[in-house]
FIKEDO-998760 format. One record per residue: x, y, z of N, C-alpha, C in turn; residue in one letter; residue number from 0. Coordinates in Angstrom, 1 decimal. Layout:
[[X; Y; Z]; [X; Y; Z]; [X; Y; Z]; 'a'; NUM]
...
END
This chain:
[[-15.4; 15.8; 29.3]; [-15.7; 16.1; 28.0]; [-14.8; 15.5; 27.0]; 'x'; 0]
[[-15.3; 14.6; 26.1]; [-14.4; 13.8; 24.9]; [-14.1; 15.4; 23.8]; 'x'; 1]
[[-12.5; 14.6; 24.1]; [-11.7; 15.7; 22.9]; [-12.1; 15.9; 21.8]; 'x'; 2]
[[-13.3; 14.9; 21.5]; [-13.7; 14.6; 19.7]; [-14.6; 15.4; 19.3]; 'x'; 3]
[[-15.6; 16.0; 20.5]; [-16.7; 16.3; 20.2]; [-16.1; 17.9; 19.9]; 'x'; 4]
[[-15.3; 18.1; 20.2]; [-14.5; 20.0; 19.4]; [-14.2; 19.9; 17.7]; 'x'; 5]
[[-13.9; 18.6; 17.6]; [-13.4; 18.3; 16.2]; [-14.2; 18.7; 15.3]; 'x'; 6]
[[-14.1; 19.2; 14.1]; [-15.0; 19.4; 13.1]; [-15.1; 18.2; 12.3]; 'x'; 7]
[[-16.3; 17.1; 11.8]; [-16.7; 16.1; 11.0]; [-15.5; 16.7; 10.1]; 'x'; 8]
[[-15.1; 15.2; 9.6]; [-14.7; 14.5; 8.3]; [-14.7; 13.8; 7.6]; 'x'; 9]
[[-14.7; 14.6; 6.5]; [-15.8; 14.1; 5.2]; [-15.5; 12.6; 5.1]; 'x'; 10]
[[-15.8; 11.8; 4.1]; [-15.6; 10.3; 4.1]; [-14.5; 10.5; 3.0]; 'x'; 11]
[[-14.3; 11.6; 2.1]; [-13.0; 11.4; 1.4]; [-11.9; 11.9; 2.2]; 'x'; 12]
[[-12.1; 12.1; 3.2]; [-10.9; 12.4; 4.2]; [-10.6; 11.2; 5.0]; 'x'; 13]
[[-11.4; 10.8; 5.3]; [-11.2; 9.8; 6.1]; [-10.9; 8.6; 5.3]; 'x'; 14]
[[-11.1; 8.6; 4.2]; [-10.7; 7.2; 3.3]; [-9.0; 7.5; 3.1]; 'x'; 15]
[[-8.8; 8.7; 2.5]; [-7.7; 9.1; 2.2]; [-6.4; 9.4; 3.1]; 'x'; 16]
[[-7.0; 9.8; 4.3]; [-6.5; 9.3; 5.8]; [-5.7; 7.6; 6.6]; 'x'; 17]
[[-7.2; 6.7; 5.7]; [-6.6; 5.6; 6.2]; [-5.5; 5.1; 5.1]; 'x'; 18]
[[-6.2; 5.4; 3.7]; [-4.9; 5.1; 3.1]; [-3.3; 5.6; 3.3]; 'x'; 19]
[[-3.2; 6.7; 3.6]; [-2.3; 7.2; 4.0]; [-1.3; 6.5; 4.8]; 'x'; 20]
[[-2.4; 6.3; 6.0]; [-1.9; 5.3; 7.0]; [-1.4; 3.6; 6.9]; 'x'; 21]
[[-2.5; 2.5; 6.0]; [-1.6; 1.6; 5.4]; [-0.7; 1.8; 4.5]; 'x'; 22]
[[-0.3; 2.9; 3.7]; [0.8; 3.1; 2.9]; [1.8; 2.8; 3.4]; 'x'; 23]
[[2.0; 3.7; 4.6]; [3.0; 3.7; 5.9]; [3.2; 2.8; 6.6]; 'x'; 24]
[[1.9; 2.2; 7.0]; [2.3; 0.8; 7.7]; [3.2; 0.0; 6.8]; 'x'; 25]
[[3.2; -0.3; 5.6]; [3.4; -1.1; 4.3]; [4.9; -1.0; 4.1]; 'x'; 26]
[[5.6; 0.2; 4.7]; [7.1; 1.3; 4.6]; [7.4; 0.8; 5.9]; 'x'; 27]
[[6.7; 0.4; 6.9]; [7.6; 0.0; 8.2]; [7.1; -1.6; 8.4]; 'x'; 28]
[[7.0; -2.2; 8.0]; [6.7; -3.5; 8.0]; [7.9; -4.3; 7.1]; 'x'; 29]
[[7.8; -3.5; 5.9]; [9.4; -3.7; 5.1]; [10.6; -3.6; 5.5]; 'x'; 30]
[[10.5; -2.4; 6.1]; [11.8; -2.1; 7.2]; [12.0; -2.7; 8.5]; 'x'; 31]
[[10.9; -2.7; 8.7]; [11.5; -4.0; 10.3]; [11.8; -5.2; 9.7]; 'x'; 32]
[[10.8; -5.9; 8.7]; [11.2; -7.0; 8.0]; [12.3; -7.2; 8.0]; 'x'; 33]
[[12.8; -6.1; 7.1]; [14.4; -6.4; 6.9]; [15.4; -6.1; 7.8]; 'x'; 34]
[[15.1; -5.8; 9.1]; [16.1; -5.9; 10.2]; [15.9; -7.1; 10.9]; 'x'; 35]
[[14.9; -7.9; 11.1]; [15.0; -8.8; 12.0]; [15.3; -10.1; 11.5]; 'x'; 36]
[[15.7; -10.9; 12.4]; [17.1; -11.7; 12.5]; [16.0; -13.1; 13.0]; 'x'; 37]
[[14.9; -12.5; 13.3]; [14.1; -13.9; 14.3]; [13.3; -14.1; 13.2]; 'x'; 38]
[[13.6; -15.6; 12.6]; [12.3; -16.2; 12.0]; [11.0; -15.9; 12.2]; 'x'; 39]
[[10.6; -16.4; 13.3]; [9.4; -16.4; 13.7]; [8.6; -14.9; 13.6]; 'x'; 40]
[[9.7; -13.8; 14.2]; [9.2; -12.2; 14.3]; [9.2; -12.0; 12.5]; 'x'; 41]
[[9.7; -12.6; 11.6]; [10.0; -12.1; 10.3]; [8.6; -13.1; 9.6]; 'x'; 42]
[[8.2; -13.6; 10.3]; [7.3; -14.5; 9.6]; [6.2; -13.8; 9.8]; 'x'; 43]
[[6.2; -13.1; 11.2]; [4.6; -12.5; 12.0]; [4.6; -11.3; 11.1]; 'x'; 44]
[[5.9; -10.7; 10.8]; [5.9; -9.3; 10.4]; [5.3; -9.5; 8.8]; 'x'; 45]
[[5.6; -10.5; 8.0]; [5.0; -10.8; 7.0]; [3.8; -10.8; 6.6]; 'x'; 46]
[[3.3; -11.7; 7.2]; [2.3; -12.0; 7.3]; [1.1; -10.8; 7.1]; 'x'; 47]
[[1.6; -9.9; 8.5]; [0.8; -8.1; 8.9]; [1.1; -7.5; 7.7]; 'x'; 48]
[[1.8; -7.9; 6.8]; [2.6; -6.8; 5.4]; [1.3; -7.6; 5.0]; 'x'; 49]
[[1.3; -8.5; 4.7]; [-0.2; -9.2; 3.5]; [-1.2; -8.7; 3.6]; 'x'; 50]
[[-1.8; -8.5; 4.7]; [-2.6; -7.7; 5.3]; [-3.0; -6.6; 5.5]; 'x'; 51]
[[-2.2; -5.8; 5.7]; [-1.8; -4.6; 5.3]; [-2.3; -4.4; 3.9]; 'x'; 52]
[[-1.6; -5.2; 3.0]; [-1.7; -4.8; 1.7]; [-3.0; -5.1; 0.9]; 'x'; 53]
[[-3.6; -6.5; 2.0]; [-4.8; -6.4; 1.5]; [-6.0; -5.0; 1.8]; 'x'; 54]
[[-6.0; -4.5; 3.1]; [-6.5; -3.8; 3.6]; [-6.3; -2.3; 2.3]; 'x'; 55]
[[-4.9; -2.3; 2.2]; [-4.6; -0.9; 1.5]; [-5.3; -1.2; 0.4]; 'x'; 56]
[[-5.7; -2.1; 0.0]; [-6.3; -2.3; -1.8]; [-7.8; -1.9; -1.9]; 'x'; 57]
[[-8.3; -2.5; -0.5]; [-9.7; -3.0; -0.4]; [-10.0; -1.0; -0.2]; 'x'; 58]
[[-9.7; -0.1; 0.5]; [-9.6; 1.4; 0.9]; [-9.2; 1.8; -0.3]; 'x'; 59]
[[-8.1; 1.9; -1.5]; [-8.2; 2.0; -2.8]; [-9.1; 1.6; -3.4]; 'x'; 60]
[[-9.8; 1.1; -3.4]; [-10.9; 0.7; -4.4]; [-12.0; 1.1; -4.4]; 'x'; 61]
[[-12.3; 1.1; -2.9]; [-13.3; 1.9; -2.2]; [-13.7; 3.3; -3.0]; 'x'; 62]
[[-12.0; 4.0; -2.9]; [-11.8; 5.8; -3.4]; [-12.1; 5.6; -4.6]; 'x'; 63]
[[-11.5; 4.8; -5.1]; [-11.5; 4.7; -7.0]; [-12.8; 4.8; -7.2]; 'x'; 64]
[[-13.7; 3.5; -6.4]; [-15.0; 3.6; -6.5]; [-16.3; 4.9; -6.8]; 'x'; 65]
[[-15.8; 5.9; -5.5]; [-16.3; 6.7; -5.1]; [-15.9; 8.3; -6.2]; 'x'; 66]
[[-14.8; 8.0; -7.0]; [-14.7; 8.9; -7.4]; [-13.3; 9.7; -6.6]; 'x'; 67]
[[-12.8; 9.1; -5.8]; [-11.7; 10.1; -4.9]; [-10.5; 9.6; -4.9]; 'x'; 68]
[[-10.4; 8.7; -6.3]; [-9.1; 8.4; -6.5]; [-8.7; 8.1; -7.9]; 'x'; 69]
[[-8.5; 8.7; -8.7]; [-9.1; 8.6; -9.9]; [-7.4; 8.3; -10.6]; 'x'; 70]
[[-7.3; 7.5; -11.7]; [-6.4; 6.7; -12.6]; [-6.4; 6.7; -14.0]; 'x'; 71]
[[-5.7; 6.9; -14.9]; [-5.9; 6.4; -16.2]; [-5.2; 5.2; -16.6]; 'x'; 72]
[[-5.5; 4.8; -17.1]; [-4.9; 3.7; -18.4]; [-3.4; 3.6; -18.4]; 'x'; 73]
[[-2.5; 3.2; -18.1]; [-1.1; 3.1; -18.7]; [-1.1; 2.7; -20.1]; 'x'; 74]
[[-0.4; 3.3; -21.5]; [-0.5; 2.9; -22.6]; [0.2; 1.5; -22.7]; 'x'; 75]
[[-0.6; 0.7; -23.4]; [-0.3; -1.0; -24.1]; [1.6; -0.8; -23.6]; 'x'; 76]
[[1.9; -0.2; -24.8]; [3.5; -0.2; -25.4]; [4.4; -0.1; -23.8]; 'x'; 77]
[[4.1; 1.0; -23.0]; [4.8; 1.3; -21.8]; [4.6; 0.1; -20.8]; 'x'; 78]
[[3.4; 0.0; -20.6]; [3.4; -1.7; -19.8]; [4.0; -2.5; -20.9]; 'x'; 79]
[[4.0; -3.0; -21.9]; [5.3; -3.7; -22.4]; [6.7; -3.4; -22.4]; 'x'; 80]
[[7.1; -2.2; -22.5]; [8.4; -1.7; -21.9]; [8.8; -2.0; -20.5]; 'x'; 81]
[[8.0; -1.9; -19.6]; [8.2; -2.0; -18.0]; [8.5; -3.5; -17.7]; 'x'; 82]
[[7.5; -4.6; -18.5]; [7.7; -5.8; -18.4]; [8.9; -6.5; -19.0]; 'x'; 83]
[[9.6; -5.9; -20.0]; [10.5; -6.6; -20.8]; [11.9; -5.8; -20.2]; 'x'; 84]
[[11.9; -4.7; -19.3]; [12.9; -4.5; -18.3]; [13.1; -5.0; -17.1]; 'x'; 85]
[[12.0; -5.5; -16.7]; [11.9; -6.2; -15.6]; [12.3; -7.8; -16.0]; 'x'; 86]
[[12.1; -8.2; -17.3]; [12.8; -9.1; -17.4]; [13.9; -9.2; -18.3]; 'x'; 87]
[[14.9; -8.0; -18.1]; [15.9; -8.3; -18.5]; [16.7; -8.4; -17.1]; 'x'; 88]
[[16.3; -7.2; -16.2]; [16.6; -6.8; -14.9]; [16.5; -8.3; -13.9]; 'x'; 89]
[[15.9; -9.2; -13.9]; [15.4; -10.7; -13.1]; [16.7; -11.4; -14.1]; 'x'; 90]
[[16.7; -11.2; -15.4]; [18.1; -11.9; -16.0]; [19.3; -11.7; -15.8]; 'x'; 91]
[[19.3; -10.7; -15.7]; [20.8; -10.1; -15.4]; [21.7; -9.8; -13.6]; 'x'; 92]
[[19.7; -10.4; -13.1]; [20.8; -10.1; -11.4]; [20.3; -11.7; -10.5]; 'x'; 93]
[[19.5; -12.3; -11.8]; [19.2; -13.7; -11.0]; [18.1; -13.5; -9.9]; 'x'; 94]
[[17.6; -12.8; -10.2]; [16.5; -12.9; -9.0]; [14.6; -12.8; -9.8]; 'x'; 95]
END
């Protein structure tokens, strides 16, 4: 007998919200290995699965947004101009 068939159905905003869940966290250990490893090649592969990842986590956001199960407002004009004019003082002041 498959263990699945005991499970009670889950809804599709569970299950969306589930996977998102899950690339968030991929996204958190993909950065962190990233930044341990020492081998080009493994830092290049690991990259790469972060893009991926990230595209995957947008495409399952958008999905929710879509559906109504992930809902957003507006950031005001002024505060995204604040955020951006720290971020470029912050890229001036540490060269990156």
């Amino acid at each position: 007998m498959s263990t699945f068939t005991n499970r009670p159905n889950m809804s599709e905003q569970e299950i969306l919200t589930d996977l998102l869940s899950s690339e968030k966290q991929l996204m958190k250990e993909y950065a962190s290995d990233m930044s341990e490893a020492s081998c080009a090649n493994l830092r290049g592969l690991l990259a790469n699965n972060m893009v991926e990842c990230s595209t995957d986590q947008l495409a399952i956001f958008e999905q929710m947004q879509m559906r109504g199960f992930y809902k957003t407002k507006q950031a005001p004009k002024n505060e995204v101009e604040t955020a951006k004019q720290d971020m470029t003082t912050l890229r001036q002041q540490t060269g990156f």
